[in-house]
N, C-alpha and C positions, 0 to 999 in steps of 0.2 A: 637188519631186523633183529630184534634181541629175543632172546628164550624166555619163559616163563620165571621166574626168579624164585630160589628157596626163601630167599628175605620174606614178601608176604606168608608164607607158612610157617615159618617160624615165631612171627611177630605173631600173627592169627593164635597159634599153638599155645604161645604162655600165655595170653589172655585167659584163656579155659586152664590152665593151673596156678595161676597165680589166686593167691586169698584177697580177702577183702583190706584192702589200706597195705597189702603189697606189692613190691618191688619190683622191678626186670631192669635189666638194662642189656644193651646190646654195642658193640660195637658193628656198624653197618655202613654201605656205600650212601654217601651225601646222595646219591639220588632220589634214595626215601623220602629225600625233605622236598626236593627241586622236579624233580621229572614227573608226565603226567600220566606216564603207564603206574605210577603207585598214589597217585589220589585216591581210590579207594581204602590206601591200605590208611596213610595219611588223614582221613574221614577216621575209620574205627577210631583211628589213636586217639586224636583230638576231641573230640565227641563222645566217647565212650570213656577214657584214662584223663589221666592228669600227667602232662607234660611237666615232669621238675626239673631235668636238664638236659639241654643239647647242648653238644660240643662238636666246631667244627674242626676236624683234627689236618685237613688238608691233603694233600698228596702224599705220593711215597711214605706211608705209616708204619707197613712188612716189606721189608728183603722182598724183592723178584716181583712186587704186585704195586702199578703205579695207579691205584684209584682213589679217588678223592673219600675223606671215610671221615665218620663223625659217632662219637657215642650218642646214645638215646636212653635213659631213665626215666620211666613213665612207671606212675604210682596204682593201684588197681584202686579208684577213687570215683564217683560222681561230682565230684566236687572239681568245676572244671574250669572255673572261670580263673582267668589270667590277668595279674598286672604290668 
């Protein structure tokens, strides 16, 4: 059984400081993108930001930490639609 994740509060967090038509990005575990304890977080993003880039970066990314990790750039946009 896994712990509650600081991933969703941090993602949640710069939303409320990011400006309009600004920037975040984060370096984070692939499971943001794939598991289904983070759908909700995966809903705000999608729904609310504009996804400009995912990067799957794969395993072993840091020394001593073998988890699968991928960057996230999401724009503070309504303008959400994807090609």
């Amino acid at each position: 059984m896994r712990t509650p994740d600081s991933m969703n509060y941090f993602v949640s967090r710069s939303f409320l400081n990011l400006k309009s038509q600004g920037l975040f990005s984060f370096i984070v575990s692939n499971n943001l993108l794939f598991q289904n304890e983070y759908l909700k977080t995966r809903e705000l993003i999608f729904k609310n930001k504009k996804v400009v880039s995912a990067f799957n970066l794969g395993d072993e990314v840091f020394e001593n930490a073998v988890v699968p990790s991928c960057i996230l750039v999401v724009q503070n946009s309504s303008e959400t639609e994807y090609t």
